[in-house]
C-alpha positions in Angstrom: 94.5 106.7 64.9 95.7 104.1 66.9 94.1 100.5 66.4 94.8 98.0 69.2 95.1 94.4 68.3 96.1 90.8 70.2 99.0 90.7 68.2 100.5 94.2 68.6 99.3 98.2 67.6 98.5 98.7 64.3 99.1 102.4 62.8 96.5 103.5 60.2 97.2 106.8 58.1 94.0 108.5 59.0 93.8 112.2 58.2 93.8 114.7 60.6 92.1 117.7 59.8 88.6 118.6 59.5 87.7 117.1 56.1 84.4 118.6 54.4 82.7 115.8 51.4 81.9 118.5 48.7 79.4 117.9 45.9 80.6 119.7 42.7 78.3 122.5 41.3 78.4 123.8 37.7 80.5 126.5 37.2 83.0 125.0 40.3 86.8 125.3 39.6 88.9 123.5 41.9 90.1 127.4 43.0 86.9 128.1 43.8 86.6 125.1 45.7 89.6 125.9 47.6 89.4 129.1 48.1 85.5 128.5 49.6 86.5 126.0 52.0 89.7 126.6 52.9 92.3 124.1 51.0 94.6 124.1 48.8 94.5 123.2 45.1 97.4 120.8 44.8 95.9 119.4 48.1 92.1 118.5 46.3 94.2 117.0 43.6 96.2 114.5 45.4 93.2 113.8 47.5 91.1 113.1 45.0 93.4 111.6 42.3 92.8 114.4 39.8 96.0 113.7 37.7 97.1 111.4 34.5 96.8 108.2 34.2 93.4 108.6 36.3 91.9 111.3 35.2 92.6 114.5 33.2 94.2 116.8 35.1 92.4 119.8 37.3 89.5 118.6 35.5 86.0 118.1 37.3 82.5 117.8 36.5 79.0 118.6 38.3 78.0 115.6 40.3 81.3 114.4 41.5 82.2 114.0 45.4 85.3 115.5 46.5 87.0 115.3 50.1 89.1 118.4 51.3 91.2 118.8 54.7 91.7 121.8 55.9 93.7 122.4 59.1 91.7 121.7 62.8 90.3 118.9 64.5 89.6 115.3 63.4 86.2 115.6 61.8 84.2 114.9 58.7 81.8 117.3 57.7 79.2 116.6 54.8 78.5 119.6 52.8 74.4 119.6 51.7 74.3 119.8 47.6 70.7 120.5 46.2 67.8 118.2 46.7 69.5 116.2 49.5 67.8 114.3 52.3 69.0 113.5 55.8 68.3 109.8 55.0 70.3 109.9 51.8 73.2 111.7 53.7 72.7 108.7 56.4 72.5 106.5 53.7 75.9 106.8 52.0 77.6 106.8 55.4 75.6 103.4 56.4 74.1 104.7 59.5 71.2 106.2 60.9 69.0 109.4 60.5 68.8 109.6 64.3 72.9 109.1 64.7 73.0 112.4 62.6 70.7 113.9 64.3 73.1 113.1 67.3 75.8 114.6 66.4 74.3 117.6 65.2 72.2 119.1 67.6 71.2 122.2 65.6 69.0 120.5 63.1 65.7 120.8 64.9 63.3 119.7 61.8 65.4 116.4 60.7 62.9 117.2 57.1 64.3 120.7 56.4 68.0 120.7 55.4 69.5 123.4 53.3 71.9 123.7 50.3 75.7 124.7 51.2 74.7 123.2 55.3 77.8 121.7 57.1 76.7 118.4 59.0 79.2 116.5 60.9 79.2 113.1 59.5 80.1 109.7 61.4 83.1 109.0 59.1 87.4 108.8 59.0 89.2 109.9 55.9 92.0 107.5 54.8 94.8 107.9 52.9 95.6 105.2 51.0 99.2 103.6 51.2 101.2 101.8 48.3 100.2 97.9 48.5 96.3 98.6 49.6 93.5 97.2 48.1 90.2 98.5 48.6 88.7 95.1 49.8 91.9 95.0 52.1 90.9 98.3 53.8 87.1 97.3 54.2 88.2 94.7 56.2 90.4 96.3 58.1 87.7 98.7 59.3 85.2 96.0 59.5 83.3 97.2 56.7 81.6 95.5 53.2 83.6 96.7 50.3 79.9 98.2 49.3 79.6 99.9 51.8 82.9 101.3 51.7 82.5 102.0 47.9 78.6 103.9 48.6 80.6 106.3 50.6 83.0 107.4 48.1 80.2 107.0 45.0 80.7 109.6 42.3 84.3 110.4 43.7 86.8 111.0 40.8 89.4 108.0 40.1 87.4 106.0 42.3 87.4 102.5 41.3 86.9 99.5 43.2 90.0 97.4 41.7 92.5 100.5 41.3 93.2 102.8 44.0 96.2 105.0 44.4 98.4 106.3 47.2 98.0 109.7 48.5 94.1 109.2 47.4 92.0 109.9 50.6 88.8 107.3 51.5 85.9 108.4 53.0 85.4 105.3 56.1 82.0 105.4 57.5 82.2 104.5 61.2 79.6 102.3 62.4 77.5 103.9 65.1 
């Protein structure tokens, strides 16, 4: 992605793929993860920062939000866990039901979504570069830091005053 400014183009290492925000189930390895949606193991880690000093390594736990790319276009998908609502999904992206609805055409009841459902979400994945802050990259997608951390709540090594390189960022994209 490309970001033109009065001073000059700005590069930003945004993720091209087609990223999926995965809720993690009991009994979930991050194999079975993988192997479900189409990454790779040493690909969730690094994403997700699933290594010492963070956190122990390969190890996950029910609850937790992760963020694989898999090869394709440049799109983020939410994944539907259990007991989810459209406006909690719209929520954590801070946007609207009705934008979802938008860009997904095939929901025809916005009050009936299902587990394990794949809903395009208005959102970038960034990868986080040595020297960046988290209230440095809020700003530079002209976002609140809370906003920016509600769409990457529950996310393993997630914490607003330590981020790592190589660790991907879910960016809601106002709509």
């Amino acid at each position: 992605m490309i970001i033109e400014m009065n001073l000059g183009v700005i590069v930003m290492p945004i993720v091209d793929g087609n990223s999926f925000i995965y809720t993690v189930k009991p009994g979930d390895t991050l194999y079975s993860i993988a192997s479900n949606i189409g990454g790779t193991v040493p690909l969730l880690v690094e994403a997700n920062a699933i290594y010492p000093p963070v956190t122990d390594p390969y190890l996950i736990f029910p609850g937790q939000i992760l963020v694989i790319t898999t090869p394709g276009n440049r799109q983020v998908n939410h994944i539907v866990s259990t007991g989810e609502a459209l406006y909690e999904i719209a929520n954590r992206y801070a946007t609207s039901v009705d934008s979802i609805l938008g860009i997904n055409p095939h929901i025809t009841n916005p009050n009936l979504i299902y587990q394990n459902q794949v809903l395009q979400v208005p959102a970038l994945i960034y990868l986080v570069e040595p020297g960046d802050t988290f209230a440095n990259i809020a700003q530079r997608f002209g976002i609140s830091t809370s906003t920016l951390f509600e769409a990457n709540r529950n996310r393993p090594g997630l914490a607003p005053d330590v981020i790592y390189p190589g660790y991907q960022l879910i960016i809601p994209v106002p709509m």
